[in-house]
DRENTIGU-184934 format. One line per 10 residues: for each residue x, y, z of N, C-alpha, C, CB. Coordinates in steps of 0.05 Angstrom, whole numbers, always signed. Glycine has a CB too. Example, Ala and Ser with C-alpha at 12.3 -4.5 7.8 and 13.67 -1.06 7.14 Angstrom:
+264,-114,+156,+246,-90,+156,+264,-66,+156,+226,-89,+181 | +257,-45,+142,+273,-21,+143,+258,+1,+157,+282,-12,+114
REM end
This chain:
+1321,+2725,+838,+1322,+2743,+862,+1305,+2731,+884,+1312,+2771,+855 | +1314,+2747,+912,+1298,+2737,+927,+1263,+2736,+924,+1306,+2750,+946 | +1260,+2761,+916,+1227,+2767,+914,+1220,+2750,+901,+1215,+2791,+901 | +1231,+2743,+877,+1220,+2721,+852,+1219,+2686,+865,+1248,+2722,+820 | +1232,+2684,+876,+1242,+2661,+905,+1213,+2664,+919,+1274,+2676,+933 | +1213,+2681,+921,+1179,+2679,+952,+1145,+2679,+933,+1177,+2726,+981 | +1161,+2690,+908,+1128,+2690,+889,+1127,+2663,+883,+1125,+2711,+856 | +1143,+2644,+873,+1150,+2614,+862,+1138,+2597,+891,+1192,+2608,+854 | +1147,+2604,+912,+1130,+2591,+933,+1108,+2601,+940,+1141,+2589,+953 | +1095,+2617,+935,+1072,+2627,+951,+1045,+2618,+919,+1078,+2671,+963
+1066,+2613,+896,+1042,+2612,+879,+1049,+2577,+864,+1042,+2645,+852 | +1033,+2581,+838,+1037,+2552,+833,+1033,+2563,+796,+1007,+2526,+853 | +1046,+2545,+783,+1050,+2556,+752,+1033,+2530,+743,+1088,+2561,+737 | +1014,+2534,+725,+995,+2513,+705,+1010,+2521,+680,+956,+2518,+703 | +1015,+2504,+665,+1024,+2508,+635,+1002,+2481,+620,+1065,+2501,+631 | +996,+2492,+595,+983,+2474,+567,+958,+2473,+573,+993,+2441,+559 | +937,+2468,+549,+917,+2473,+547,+901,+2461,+556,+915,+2477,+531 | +908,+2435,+573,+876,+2417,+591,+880,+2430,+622,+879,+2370,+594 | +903,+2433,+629,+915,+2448,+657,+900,+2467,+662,+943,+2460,+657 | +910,+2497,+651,+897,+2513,+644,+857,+2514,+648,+908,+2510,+620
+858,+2507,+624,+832,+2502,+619,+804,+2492,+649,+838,+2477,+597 | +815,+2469,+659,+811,+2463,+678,+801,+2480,+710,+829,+2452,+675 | +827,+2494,+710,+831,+2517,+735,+809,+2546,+728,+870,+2530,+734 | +809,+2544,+700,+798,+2567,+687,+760,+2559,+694,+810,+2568,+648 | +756,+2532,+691,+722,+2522,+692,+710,+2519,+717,+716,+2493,+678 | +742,+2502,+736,+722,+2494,+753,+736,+2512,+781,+719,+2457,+754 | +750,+2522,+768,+763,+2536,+801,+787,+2565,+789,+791,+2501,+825 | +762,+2577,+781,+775,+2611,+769,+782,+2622,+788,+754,+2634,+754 | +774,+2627,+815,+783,+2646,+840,+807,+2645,+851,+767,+2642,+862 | +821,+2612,+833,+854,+2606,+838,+881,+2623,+819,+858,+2570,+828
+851,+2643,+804,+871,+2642,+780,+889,+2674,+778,+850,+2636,+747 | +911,+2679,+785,+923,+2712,+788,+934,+2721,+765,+947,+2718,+810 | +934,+2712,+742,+946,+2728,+711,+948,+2692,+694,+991,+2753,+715 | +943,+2705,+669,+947,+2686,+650,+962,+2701,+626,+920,+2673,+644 | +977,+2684,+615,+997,+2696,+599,+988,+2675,+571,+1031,+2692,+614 | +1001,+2687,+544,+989,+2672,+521,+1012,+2688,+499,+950,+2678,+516 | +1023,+2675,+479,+1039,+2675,+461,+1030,+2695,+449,+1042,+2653,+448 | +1043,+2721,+445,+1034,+2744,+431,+1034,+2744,+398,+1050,+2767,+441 | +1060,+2720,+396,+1060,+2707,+361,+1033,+2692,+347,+1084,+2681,+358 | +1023,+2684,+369,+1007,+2654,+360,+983,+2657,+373,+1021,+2622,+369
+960,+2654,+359,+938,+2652,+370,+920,+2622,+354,+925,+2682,+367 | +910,+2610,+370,+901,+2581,+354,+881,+2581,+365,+915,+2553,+355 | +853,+2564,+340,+821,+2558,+353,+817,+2545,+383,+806,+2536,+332 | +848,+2529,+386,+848,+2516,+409,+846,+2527,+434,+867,+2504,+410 | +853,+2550,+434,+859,+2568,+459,+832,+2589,+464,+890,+2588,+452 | +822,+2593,+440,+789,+2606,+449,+768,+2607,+473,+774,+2594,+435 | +763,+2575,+480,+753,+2572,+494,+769,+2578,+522,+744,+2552,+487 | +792,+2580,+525,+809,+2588,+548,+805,+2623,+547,+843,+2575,+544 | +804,+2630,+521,+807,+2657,+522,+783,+2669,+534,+812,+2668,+495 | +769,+2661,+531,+733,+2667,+528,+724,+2665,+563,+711,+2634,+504
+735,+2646,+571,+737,+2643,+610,+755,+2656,+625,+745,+2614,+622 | +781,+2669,+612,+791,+2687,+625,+776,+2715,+617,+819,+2686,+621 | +764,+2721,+593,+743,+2747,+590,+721,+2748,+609,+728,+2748,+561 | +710,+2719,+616,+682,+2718,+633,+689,+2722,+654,+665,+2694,+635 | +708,+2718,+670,+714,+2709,+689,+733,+2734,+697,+724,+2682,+685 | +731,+2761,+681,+747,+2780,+690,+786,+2779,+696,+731,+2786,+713 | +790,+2769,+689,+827,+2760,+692,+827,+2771,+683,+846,+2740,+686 | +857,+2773,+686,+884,+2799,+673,+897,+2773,+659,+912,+2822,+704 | +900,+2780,+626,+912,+2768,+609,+927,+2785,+595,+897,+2755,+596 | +955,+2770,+591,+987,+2786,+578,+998,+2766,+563,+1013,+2796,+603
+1005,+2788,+537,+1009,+2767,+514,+1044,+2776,+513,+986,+2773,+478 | +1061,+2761,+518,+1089,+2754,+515,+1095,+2744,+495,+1098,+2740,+529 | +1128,+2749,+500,+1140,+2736,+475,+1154,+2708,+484,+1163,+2757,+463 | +1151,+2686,+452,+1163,+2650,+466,+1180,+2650,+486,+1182,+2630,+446 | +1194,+2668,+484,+1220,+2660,+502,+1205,+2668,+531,+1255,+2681,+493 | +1198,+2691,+536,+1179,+2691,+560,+1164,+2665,+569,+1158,+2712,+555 | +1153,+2656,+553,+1128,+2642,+561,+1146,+2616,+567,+1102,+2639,+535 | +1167,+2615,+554,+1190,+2586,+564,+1198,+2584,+587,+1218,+2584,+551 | +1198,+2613,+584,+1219,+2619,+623,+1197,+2614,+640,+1236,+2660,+636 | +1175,+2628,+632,+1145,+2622,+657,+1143,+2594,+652,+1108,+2641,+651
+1142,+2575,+638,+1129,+2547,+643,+1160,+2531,+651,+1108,+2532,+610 | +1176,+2539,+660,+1208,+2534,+658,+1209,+2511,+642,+1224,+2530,+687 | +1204,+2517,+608,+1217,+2505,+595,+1198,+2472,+587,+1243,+2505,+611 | +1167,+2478,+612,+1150,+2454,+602,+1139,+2464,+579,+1128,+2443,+621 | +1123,+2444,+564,+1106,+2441,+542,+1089,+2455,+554,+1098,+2415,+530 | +1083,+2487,+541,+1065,+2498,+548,+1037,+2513,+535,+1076,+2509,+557 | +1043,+2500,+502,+1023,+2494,+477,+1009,+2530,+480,+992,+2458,+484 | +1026,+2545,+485,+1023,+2574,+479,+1004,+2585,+507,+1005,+2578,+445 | +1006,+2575,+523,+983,+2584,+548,+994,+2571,+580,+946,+2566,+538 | +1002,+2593,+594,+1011,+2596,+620,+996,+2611,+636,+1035,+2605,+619
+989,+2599,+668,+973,+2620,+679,+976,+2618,+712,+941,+2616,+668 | +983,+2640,+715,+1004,+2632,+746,+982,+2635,+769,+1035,+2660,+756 | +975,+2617,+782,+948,+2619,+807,+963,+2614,+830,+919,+2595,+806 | +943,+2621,+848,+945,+2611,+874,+948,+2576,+878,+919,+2622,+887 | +965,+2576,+894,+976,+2549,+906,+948,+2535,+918,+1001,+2553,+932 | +945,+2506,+910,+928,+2501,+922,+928,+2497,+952,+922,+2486,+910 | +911,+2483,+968,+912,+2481,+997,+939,+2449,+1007,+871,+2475,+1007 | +951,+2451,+1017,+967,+2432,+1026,+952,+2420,+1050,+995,+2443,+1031 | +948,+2395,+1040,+930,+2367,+1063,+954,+2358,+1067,+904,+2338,+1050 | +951,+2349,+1096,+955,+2326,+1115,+939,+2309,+1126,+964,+2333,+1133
+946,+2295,+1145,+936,+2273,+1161,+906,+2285,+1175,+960,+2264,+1183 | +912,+2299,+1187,+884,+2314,+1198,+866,+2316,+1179,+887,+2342,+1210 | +874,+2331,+1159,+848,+2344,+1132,+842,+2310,+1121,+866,+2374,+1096 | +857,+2294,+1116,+856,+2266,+1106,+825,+2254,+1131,+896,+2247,+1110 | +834,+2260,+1148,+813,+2233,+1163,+785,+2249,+1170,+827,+2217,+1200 | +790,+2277,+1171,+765,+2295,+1179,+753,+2290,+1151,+770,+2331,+1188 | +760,+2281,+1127,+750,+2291,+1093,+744,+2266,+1098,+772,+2303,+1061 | +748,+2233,+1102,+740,+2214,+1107,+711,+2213,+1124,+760,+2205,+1117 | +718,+2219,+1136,+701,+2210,+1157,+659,+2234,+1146,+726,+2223,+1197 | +675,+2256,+1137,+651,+2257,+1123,+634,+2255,+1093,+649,+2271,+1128
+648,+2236,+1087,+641,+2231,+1064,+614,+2206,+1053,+668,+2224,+1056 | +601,+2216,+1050,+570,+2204,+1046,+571,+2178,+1035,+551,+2221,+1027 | +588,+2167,+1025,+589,+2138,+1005,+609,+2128,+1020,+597,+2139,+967 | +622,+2099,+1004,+638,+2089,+1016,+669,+2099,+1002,+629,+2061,+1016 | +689,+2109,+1006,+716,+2123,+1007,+728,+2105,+987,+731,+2124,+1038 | +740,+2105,+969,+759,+2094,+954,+786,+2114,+944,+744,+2082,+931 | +810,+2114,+968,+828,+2128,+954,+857,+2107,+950,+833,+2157,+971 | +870,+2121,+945,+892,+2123,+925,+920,+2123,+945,+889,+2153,+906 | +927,+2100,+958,+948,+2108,+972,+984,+2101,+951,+943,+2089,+1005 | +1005,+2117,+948,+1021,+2114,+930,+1047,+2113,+946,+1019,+2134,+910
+1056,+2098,+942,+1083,+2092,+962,+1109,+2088,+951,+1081,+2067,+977 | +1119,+2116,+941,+1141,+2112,+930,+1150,+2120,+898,+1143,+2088,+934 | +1130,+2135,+893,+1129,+2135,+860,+1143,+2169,+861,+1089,+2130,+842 | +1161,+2170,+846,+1174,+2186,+842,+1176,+2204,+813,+1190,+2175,+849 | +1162,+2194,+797,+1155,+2200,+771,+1136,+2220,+768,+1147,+2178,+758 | +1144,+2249,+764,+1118,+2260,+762,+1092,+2257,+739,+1125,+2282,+761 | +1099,+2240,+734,+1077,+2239,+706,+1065,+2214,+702,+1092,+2245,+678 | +1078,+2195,+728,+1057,+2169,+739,+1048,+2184,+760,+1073,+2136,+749 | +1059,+2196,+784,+1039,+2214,+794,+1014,+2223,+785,+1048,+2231,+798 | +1015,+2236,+766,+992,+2255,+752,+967,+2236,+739,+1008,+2274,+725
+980,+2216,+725,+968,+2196,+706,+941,+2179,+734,+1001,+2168,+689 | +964,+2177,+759,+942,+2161,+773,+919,+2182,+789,+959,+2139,+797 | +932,+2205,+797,+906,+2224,+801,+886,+2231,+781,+914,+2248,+809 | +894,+2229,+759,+873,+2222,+735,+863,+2203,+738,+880,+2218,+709 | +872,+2174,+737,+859,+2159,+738,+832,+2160,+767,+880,+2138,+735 | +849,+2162,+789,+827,+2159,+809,+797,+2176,+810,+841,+2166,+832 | +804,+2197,+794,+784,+2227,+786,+755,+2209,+769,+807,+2257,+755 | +778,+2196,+750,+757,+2185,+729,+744,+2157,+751,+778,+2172,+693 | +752,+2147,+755,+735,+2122,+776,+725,+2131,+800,+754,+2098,+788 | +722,+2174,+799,+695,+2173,+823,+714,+2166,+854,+664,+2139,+814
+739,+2172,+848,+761,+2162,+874,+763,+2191,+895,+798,+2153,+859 | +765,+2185,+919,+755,+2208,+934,+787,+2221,+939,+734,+2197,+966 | +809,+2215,+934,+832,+2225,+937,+868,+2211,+938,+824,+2234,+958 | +871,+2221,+941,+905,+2208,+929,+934,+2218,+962,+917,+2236,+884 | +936,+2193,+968,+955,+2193,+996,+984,+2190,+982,+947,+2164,+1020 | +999,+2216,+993,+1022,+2209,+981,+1058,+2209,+1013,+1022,+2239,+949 | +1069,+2202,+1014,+1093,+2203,+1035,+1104,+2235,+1024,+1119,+2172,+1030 | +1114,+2253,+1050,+1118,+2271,+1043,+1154,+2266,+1033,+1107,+2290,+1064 | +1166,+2248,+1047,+1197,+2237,+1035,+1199,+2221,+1006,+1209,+2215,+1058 | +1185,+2207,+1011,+1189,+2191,+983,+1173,+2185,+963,+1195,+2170,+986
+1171,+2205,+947,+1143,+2211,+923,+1151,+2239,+906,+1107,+2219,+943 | +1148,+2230,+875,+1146,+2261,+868,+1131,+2282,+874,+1144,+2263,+848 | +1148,+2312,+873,+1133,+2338,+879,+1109,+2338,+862,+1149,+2364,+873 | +1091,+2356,+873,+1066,+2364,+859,+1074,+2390,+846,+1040,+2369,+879 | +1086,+2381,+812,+1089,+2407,+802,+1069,+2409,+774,+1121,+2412,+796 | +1082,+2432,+764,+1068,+2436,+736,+1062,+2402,+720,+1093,+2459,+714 | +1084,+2389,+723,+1091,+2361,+707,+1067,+2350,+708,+1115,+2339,+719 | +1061,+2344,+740,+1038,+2331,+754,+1012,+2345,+749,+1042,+2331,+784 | +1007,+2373,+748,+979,+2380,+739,+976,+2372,+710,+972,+2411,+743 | +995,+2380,+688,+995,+2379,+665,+981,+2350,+655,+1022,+2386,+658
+996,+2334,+667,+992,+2302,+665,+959,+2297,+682,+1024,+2282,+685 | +953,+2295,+697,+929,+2299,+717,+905,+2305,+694,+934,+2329,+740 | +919,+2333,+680,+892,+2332,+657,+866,+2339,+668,+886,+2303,+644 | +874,+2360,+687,+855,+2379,+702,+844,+2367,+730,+828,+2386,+682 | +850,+2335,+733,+837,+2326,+753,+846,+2340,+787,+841,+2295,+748 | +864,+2347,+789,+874,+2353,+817,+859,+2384,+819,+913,+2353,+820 | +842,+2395,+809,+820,+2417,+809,+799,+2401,+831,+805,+2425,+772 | +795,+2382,+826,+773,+2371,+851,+773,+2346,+857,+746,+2373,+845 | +812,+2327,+858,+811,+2312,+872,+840,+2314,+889,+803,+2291,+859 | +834,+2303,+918,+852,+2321,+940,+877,+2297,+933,+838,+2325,+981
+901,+2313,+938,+922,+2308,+952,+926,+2312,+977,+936,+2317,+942 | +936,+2285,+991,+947,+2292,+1019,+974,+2279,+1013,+930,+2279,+1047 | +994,+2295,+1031,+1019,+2292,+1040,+1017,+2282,+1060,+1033,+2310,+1041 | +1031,+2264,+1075,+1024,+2252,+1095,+1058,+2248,+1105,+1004,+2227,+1088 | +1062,+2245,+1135,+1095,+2247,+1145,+1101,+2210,+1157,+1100,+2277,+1181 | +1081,+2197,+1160,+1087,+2176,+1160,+1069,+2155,+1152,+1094,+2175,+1179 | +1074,+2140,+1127,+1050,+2122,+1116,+1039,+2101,+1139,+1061,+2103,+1089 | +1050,+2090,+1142,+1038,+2066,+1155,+1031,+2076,+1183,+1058,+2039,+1156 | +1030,+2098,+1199,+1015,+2118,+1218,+982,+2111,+1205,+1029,+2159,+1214 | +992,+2134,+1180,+972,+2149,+1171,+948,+2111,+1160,+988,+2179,+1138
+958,+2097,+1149,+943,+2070,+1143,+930,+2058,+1166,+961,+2049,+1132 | +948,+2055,+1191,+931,+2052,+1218,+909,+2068,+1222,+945,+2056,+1240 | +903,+2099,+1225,+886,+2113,+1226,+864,+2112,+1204,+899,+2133,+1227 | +868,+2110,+1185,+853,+2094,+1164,+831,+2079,+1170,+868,+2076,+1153 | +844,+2059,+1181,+830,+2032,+1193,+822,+2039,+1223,+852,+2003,+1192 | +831,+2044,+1234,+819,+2048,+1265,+803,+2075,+1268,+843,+2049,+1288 | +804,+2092,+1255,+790,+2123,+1260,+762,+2125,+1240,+815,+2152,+1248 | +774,+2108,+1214,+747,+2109,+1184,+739,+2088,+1179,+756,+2118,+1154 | +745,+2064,+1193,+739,+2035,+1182,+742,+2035,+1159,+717,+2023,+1185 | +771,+2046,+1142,+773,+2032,+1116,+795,+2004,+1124,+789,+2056,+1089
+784,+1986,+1095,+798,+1965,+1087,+822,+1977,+1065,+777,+1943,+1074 | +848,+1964,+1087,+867,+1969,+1068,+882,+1950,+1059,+882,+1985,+1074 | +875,+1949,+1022,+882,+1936,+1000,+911,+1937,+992,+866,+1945,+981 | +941,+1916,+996,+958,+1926,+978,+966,+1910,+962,+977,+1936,+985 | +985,+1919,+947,+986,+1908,+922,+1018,+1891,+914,+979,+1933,+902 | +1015,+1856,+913,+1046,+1847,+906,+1038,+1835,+889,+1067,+1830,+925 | +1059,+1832,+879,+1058,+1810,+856,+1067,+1776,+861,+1079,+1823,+832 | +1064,+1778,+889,+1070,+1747,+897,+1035,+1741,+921,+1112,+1745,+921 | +1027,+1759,+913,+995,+1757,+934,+985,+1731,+916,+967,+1791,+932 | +970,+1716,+935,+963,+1689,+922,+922,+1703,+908,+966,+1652,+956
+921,+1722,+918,+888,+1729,+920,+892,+1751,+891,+874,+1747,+957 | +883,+1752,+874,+879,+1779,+857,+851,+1793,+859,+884,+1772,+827 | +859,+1815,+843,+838,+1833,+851,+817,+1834,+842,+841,+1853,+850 | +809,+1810,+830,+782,+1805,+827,+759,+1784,+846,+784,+1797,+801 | +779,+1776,+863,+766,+1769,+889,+763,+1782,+914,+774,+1750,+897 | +774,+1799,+909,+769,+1826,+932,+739,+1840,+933,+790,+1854,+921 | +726,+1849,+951,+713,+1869,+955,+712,+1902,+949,+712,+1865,+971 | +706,+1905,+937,+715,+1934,+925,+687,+1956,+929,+724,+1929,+889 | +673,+1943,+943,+652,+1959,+949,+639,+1973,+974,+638,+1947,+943 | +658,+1960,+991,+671,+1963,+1016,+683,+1998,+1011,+698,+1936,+1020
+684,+2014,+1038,+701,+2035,+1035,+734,+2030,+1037,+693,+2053,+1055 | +751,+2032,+1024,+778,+2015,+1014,+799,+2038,+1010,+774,+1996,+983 | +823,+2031,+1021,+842,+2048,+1006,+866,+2019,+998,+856,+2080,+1030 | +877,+2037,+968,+891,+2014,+954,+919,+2022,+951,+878,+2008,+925 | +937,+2007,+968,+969,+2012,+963,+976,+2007,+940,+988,+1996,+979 | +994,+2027,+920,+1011,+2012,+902,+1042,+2020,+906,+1002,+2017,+874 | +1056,+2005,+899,+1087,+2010,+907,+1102,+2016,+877,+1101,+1979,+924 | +1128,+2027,+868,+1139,+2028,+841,+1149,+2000,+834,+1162,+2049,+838 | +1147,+2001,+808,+1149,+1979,+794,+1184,+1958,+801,+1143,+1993,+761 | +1169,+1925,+809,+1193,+1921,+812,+1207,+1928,+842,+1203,+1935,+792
+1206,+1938,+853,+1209,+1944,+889,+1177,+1939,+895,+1223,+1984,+901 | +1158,+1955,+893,+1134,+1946,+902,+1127,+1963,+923,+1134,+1918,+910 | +1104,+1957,+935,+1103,+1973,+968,+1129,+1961,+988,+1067,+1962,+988 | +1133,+1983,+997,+1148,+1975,+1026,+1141,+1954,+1050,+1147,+2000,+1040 | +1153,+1927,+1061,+1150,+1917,+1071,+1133,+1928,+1103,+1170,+1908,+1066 | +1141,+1957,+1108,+1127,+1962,+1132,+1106,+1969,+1129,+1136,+1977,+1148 | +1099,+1987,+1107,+1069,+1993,+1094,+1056,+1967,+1088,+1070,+2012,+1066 | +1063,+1944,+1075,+1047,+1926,+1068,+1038,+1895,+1097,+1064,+1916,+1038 | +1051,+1912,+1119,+1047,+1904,+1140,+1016,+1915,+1148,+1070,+1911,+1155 | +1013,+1936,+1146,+991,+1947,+1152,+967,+1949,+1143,+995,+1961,+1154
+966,+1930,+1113,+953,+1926,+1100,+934,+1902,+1115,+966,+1925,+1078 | +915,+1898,+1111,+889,+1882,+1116,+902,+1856,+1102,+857,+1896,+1100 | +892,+1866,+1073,+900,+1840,+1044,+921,+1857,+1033,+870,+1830,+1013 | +930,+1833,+1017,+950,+1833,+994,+937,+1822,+963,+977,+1812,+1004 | +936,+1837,+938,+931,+1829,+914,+949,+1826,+893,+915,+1841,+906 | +940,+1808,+875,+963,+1817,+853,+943,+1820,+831,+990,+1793,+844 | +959,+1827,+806,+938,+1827,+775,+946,+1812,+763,+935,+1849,+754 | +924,+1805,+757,+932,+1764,+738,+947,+1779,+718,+896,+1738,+716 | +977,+1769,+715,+991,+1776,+685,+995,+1745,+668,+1026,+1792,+689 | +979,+1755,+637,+980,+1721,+626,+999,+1720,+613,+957,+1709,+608
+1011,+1747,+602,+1038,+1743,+584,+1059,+1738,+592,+1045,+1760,+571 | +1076,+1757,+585,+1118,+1750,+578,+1126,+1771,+608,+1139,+1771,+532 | +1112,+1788,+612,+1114,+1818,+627,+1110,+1815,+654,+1093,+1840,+618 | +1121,+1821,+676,+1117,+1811,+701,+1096,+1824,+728,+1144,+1811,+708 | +1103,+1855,+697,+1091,+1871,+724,+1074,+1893,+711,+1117,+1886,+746 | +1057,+1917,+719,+1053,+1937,+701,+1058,+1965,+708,+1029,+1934,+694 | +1063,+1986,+696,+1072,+2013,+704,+1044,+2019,+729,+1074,+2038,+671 | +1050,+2031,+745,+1032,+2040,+770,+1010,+2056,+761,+1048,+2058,+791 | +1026,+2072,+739,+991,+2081,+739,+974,+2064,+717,+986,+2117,+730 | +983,+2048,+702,+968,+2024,+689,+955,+2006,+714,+991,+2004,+670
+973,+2004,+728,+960,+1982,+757,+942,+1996,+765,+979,+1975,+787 | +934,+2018,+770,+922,+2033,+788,+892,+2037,+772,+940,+2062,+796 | +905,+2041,+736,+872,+2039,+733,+856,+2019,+729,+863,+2050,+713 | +870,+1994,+724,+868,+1977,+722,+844,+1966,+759,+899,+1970,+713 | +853,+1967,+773,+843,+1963,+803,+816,+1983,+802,+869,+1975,+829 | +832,+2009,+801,+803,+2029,+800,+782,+2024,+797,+800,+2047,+784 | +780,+2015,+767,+760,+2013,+749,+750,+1988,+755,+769,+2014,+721 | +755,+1964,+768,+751,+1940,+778,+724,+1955,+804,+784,+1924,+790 | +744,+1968,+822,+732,+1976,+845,+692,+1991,+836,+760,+2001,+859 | +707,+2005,+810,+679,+2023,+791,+662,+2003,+786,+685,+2041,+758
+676,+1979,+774,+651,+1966,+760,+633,+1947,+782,+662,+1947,+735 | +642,+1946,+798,+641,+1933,+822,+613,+1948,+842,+673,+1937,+834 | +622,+1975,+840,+592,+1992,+856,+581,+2002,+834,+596,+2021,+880 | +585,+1994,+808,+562,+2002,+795,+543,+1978,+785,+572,+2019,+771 | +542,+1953,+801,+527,+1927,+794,+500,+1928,+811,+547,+1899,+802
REM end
């Protein structure tokens, strides 16, 4: 129905137990009902249960087939909990969140990845390497759905997404508004990324596997890197590349 149409946009559905969990610890005030398998109750779900008791929520125990239709049908390991949508960034919230940020900036620019669950994997990854946020094209990139939090693994609770309407705009501004260095990534770059600077405030292009970044985006890039590959394999999944770099960039300001 229509009404059910305007609740699906105005809210945002978390399904499975690190999702969940997550929204429930570090950002409960997102959270408007949680739902839980009225068949099944497991030690696993306790600690979820125990933060929607603290935390005063309204919890409703359904039946599977309910709880299928609320997670439409994702893996939802007996625990669904429908919150408020988070805040939608752009270009503005991107360079104002730059520009005050006390250290030097390392985000996540993604150009083209359409996979929600390499999406998710690399906002995890960036979370875990201390990465200040994740740039995505509002045309060509997967949605930020359940897929993407699920996969994320709680990290998009406190690391930003921006949507952005034109990359290589938004990469100029980058560099001329924040003085970041922007890093991208081919696999024909003669420099790899272990001769780079990574301690520098930096944002790092990656493109999908096999196409790569876009020729006009990797125009705008500063440098170009590749990752030494010694084997049979030419290239690596994006969000393998991505932690791969990250963690370079981590070990790098932690010397």
């Amino acid at each position: 129905s229509e009404q059910d149409y305007e609740f699906l946009m105005a809210e945002e559905i978390l399904t499975g137990i690190h999702a969940v969990l997550a929204v429930l610890t570090q950002n409960p005030s997102r959270v408007r009902q949680v739902y839980i398998n009225e068949n099944r109750r497991n030690n696993r779900l306790e600690p979820l249960l125990e933060a929607v008791s603290a935390n005063k929520l309204p919890l409703k125990e359904v039946s599977r087939e309910k709880l299928d239709s609320l997670a439409d049908n994702q893996i939802h390991q007996g625990i669904v909990a429908r919150c408020e949508a988070l805040p939608v960034r752009a270009e503005a919230e991107l360079i104002w969140d730059i520009k005050a940020l006390k250290r030097p900036a390392m985000l996540l620019v993604l150009d083209g990845v359409q996979d929600p669950h390499n999406l998710g994997a690399c906002i995890r990854t960036l979370n875990g390497a201390g990465g200040d946020g994740v740039v995505i094209p509002k045309d060509r990139s997967a949605p930020v759905t359940s897929v993407v939090h699920k996969t994320a693994s709680g990290a998009m609770e406190k690391t930003p997404i921006y949507t952005v309407t034109n990359l290589s705009r938004t990469l100029q501004q980058l560099q001329q508004e924040c003085g970041l260095w922007i890093v991208g990534t081919s696999d024909k770059a003669e420099k790899n990324l272990y001769q780079v600077d990574f301690t520098v405030p930096f944002a790092l292009v990656l493109g999908t596997e096999g196409k790569g970044i876009r020729r006009l985006v990797s125009e705008h890039c500063d440098e170009l890197i590749s990752i030494p590959m010694q084997g049979s394999v030419s290239s690596l999944n994006v969000s393998v590349a991505s932690g791969v770099c990250c963690y370079e960039a981590l070990r790098q300001r932690q010397l």
